[in-house]
C-alpha positions as CSV (number, residue, x, y, z in Angstrom):
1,X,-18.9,6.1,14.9
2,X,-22.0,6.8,12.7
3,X,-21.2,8.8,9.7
4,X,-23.5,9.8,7.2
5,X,-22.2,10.0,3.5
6,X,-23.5,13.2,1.9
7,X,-23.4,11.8,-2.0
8,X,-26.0,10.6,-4.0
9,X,-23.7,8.9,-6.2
10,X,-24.0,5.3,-6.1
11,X,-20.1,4.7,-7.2
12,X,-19.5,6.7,-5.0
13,X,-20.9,5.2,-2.2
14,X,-19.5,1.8,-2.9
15,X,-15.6,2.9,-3.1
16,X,-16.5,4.4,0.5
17,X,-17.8,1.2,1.7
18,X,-15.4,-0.6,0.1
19,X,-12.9,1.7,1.9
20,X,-14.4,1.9,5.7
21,X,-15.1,-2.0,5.8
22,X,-12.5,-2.6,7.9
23,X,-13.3,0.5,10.9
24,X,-15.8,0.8,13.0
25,X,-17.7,3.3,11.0
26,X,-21.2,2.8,10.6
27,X,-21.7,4.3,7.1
28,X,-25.5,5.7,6.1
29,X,-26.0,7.4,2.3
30,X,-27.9,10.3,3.1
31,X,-31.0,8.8,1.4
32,X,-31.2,6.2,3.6
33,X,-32.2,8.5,6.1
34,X,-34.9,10.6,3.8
35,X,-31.7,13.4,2.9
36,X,-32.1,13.7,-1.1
37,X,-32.3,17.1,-1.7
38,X,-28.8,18.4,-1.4
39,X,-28.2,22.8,-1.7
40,X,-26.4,23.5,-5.2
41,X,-22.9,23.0,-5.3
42,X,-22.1,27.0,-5.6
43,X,-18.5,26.7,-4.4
44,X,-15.3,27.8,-6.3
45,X,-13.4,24.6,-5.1
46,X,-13.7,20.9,-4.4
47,X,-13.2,21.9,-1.1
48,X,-16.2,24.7,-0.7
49,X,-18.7,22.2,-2.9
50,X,-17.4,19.6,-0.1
51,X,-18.0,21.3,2.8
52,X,-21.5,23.0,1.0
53,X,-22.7,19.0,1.2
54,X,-21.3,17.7,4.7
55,X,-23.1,21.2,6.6
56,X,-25.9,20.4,4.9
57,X,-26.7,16.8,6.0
58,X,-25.0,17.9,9.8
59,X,-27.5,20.5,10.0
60,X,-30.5,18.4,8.8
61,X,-29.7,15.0,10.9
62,X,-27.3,15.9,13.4
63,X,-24.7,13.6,12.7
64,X,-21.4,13.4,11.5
65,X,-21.1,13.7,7.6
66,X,-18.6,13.1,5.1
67,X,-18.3,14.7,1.6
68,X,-16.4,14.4,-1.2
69,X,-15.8,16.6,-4.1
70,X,-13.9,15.5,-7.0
71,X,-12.8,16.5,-10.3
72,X,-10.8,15.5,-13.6
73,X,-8.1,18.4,-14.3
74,X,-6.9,18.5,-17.9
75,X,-4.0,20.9,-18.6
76,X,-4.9,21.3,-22.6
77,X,-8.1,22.3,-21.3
78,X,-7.2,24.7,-18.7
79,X,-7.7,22.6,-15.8
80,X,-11.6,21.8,-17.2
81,X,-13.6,20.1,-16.6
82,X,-13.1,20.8,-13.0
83,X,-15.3,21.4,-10.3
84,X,-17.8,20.8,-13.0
85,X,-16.7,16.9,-13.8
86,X,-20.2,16.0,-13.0
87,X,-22.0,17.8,-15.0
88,X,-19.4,18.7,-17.8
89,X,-21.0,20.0,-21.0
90,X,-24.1,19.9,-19.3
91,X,-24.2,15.7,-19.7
92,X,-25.5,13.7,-17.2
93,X,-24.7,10.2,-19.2
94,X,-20.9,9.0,-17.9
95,X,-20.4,7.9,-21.2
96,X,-21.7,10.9,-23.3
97,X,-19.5,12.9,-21.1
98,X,-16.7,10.8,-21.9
99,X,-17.1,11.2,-25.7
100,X,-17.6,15.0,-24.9
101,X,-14.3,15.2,-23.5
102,X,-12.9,13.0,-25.7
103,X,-13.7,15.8,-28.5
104,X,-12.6,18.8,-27.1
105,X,-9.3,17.3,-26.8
106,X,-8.7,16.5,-30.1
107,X,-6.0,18.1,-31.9
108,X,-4.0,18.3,-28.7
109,X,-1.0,16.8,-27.9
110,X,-1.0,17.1,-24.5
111,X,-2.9,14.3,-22.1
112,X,-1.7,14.8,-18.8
113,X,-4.6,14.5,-16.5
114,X,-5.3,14.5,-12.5
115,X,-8.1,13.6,-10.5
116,X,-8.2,15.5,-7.4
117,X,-10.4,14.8,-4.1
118,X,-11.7,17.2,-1.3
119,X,-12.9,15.3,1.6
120,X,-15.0,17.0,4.7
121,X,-16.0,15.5,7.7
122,X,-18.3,17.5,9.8
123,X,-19.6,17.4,13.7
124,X,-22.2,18.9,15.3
125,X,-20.4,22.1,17.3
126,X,-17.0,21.0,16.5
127,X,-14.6,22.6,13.5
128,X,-14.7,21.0,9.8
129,X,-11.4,18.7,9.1
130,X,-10.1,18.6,5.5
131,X,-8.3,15.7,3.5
132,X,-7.5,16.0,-0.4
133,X,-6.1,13.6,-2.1
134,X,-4.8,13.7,-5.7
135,X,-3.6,11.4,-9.0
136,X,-1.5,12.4,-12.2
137,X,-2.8,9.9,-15.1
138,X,-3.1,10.2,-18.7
139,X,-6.3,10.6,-21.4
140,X,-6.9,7.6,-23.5
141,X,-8.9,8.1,-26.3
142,X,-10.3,4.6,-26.5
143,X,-12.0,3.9,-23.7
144,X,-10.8,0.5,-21.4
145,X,-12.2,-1.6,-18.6
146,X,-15.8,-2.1,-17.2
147,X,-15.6,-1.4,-13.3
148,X,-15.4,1.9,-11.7
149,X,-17.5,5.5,-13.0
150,X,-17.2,8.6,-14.7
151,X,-14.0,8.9,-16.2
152,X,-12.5,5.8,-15.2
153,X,-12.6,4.3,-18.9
154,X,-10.6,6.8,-20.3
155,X,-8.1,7.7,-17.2
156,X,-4.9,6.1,-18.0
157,X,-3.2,5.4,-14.5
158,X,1.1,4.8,-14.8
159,X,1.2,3.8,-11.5
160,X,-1.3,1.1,-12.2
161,X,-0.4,0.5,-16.0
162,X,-4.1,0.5,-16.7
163,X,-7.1,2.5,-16.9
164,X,-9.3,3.2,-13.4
165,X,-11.8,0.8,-15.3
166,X,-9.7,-2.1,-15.8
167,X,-8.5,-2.0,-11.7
168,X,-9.6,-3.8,-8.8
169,X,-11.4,-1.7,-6.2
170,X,-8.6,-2.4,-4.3
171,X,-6.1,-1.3,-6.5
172,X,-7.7,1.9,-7.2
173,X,-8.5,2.6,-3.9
174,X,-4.6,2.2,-3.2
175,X,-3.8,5.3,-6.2
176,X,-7.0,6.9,-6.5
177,X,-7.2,10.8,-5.5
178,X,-10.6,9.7,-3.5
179,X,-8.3,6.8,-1.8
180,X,-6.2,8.8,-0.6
181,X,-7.9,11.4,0.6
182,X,-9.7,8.4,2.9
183,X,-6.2,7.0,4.1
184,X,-5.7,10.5,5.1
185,X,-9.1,10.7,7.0
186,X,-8.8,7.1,8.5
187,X,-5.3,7.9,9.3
188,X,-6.8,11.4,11.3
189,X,-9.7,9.0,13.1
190,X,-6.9,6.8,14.3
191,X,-5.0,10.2,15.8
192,X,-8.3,10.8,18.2
């Protein structure tokens, strides 16, 4: 199967090939085939922003896509930053983000966190299928571990007893909201 990864985001598109290695997926970034300019994400959930980005590249090349949309959900923040994790603050720097967030939490007690993941794969003339995936962590204020993106410093993970930053790709991929969303998907491809 040929599936074209509607992301941009190179950390993105390493988790998923790190992921699919094992299938028989042949997996394409969208700019590999010329597909840069992606629509605004104007959706009011990981899900609509998901499915937004997996039309898109369906409709321009024809092929089966796959999206994810993701977020970091703080409860002293009101669930921010949301469906706007990428662009929190308006900060495109991972790291400047980080120390953004890092600020507006300080004074609160509370550090309960989640990372939750949409997943959409679309086919030409055939219904969208769904897969979310999700992970409870905690907000570290001093930031741990080199691999990973975004968030990952500073996302505490109790199942893991480490930050995202400081795991394998493998043993993220076996916790992480974005893993298990793909477990989910890979578990739906078998099902066919």
């Amino acid at each position: 199967m040929k599936l074209v990864l509607a992301t941009g985001n190179k950390g993105k598109i390493a988790e998923f090939r790190d992921a699919l290695a094992d299938f028989d997926i042949e997996l394409v970034a969208a700019f590999e085939l010329g597909l840069n300019d992606f629509p605004e994400e104007t959706g009011s959930s990981y899900l609509e922003n998901a499915l937004i980005k997996a039309n898109y590249i369906t409709e321009q090349s024809g092929l089966n896509a796959l999206a994810d949309d993701s977020g970091l959900e703080l409860i002293a923040l009101n669930n921010e930053p949301g469906i706007y994790s990428a662009r929190y603050g308006g900060i495109s720097d991972s790291k400047l983000r980080n120390e953004y967030l890092l600020k507006k939490l300080q004074g609160k007690t509370d550090r309960s966190a989640k990372f939750v993941s949409s997943l959409v794969l679309t086919r030409a003339n055939l219904p969208y299928q769904a897969f979310a995936g999700e992970v409870h962590g905690t907000i570290i204020d001093d930031p741990q571990g080199q691999e990973g993106f975004g968030y990952d410093p500073i996302f505490y993970c109790p199942e893991l007893k480490k930050t995202f930053a400081q795991a394998t790709k493998a043993e993220k991929r076996t916790v992480s909201h974005r893993g298990r969303a793909i477990a989910k998907f890979l578990a739906y491809l078998k099902s066919l």
